[in-house]
C-alpha positions in Angstrom: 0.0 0.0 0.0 1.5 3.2 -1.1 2.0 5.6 1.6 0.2 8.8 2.0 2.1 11.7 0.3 2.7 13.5 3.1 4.5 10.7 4.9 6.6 10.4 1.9 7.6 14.2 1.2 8.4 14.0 4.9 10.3 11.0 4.7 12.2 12.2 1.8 12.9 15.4 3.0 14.8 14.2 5.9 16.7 11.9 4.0 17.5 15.0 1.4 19.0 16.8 4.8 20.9 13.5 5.8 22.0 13.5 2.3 23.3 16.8 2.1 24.8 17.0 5.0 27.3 14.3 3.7 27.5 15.4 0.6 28.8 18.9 2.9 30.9 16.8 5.2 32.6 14.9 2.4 33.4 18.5 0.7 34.6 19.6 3.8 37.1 16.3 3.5 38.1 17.1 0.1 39.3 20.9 0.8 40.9 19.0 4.2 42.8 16.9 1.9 43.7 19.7 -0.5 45.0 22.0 2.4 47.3 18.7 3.6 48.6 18.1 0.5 52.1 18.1 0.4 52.3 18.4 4.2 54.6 15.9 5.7 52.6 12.4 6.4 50.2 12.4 9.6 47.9 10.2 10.8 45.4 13.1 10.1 46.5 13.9 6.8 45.5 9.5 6.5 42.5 10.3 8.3 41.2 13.4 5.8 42.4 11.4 2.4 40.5 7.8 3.9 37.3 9.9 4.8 37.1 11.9 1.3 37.9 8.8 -0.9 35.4 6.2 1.4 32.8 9.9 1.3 32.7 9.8 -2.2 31.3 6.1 -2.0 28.7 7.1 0.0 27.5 10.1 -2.0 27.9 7.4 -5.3 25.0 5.2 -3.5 23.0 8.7 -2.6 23.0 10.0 -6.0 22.4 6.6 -7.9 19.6 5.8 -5.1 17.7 9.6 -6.0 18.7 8.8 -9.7 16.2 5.4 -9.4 14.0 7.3 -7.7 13.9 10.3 -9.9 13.5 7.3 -12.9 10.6 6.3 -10.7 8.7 9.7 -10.1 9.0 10.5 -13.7 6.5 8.1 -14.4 4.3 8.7 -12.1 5.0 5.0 -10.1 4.2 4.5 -7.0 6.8 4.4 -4.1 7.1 4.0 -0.4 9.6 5.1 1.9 12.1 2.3 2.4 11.7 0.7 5.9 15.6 1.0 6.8 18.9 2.3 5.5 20.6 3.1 3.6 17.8 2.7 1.5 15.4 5.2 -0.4 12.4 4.2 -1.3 10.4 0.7 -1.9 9.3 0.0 -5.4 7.2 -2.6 -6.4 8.2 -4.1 -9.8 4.7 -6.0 -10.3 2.7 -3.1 -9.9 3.6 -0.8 -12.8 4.4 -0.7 -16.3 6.8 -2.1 -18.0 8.0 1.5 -19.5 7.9 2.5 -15.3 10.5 0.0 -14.1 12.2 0.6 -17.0 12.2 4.7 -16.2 13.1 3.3 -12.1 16.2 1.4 -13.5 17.9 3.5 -15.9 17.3 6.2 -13.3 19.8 4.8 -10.8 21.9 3.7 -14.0 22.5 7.0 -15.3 22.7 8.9 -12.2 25.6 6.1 -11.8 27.0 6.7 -14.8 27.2 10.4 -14.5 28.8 9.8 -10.9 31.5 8.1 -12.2 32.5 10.6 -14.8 32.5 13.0 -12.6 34.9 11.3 -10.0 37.3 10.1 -12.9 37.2 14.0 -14.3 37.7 15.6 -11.0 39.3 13.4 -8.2 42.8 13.9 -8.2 44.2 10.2 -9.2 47.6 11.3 -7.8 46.5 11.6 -4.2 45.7 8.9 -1.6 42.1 10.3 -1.4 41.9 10.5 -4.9 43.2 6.6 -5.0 40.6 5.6 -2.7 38.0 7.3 -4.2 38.8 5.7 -7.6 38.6 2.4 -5.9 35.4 2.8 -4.2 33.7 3.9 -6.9 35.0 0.9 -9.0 33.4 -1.5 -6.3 30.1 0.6 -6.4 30.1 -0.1 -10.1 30.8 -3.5 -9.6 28.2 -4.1 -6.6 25.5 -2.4 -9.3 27.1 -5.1 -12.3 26.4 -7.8 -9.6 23.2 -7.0 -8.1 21.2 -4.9 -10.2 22.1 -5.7 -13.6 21.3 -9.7 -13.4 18.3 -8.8 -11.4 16.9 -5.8 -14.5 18.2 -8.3 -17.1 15.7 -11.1 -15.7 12.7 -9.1 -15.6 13.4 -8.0 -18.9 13.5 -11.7 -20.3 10.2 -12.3 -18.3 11.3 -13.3 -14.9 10.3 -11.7 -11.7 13.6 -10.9 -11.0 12.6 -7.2 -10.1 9.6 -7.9 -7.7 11.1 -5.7 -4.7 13.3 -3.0 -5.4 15.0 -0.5 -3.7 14.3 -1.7 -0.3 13.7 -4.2 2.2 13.9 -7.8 0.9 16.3 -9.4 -1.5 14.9 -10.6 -4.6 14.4 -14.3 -4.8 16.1 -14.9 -8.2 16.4 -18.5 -7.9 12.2 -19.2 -7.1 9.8 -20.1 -9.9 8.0 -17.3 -11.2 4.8 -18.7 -9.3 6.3 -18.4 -6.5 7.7 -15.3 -7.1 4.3 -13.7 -8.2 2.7 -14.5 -5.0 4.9 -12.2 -2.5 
């Protein structure tokens, strides 16, 4: 059951703040990391590169998380706020179009893509935090290749493989699609 609108504008809202505040605190890492650059090695100067490089694989889930749910709204599809986090929002595969999952996928796949061209254009690969930033956004690519992909590509060929997204429960990939349209 879709959840009233006011509980969701609320429910995004907050997690919009939560959002930007790490998006702030990550910047606030990056201009650390700037400012120690070419300062003699410190266990802060670690600390700063670690938490802008590991902060950029945060912000890379935030933005491809609103980019599926920006898919999502687009076409009008109904979501829910997602019951626990780092999730956004709940989206039932079996209850909309096919052109609306479609619109809910791409969403977080192109809000992906664009994350990663903006790390490899602006994160300085020279630097430690730039290093780790490079690697953590490789493994969020790779996570998305492992988990998403298989699961989009099965509902396009038929399966259920999408039934519950963005949320709560693994999909059940392996269960007969009988089984899988009765959740």
């Amino acid at each position: 059951m879709q959840a009233p609108v006011a509980n969701l504008t609320a429910s995004f809202r907050r997690r919009a703040i939560v959002d930007l505040v790490a998006l702030a605190l990550v910047a606030l890492a990056w201009r650390l990391d700037a400012i120690l650059d070419g300062a003699p090695s410190s266990g802060l100067a670690w600390v700063v590169a670690l938490g802008a490089g590991l902060g950029v694989g945060y912000v890379g889930f935030a933005v491809h998380e609103w980019g599926h749910l920006l898919g999502a709204l687009l076409t009008a599809s109904r979501v829910e706020p997602a019951r626990r986090f780092p999730f956004l929002f709940r989206f039932e595969a079996t209850q909309h179009a096919p052109r609306q999952v479609a619109a809910m996928s791409a969403g977080g796949y192109l809000a992906t893509l664009a994350m990663v061209l903006a790390v490899a254009a602006f994160v300085p690969h020279e630097r430690t935090s730039g290093m780790i930033a490079l690697a953590v956004t490789a493994l969020g690519v790779l996570a998305t290749l492992v988990v998403e992909v298989p699961e989009t590509v099965a509902w396009w060929r038929g399966g259920m493989g999408l039934s519950r997204v963005s949320g709560d429960q693994r999909n059940d990939l392996g269960s007969s699609p009988a089984s899988r349209n009765q959740r």
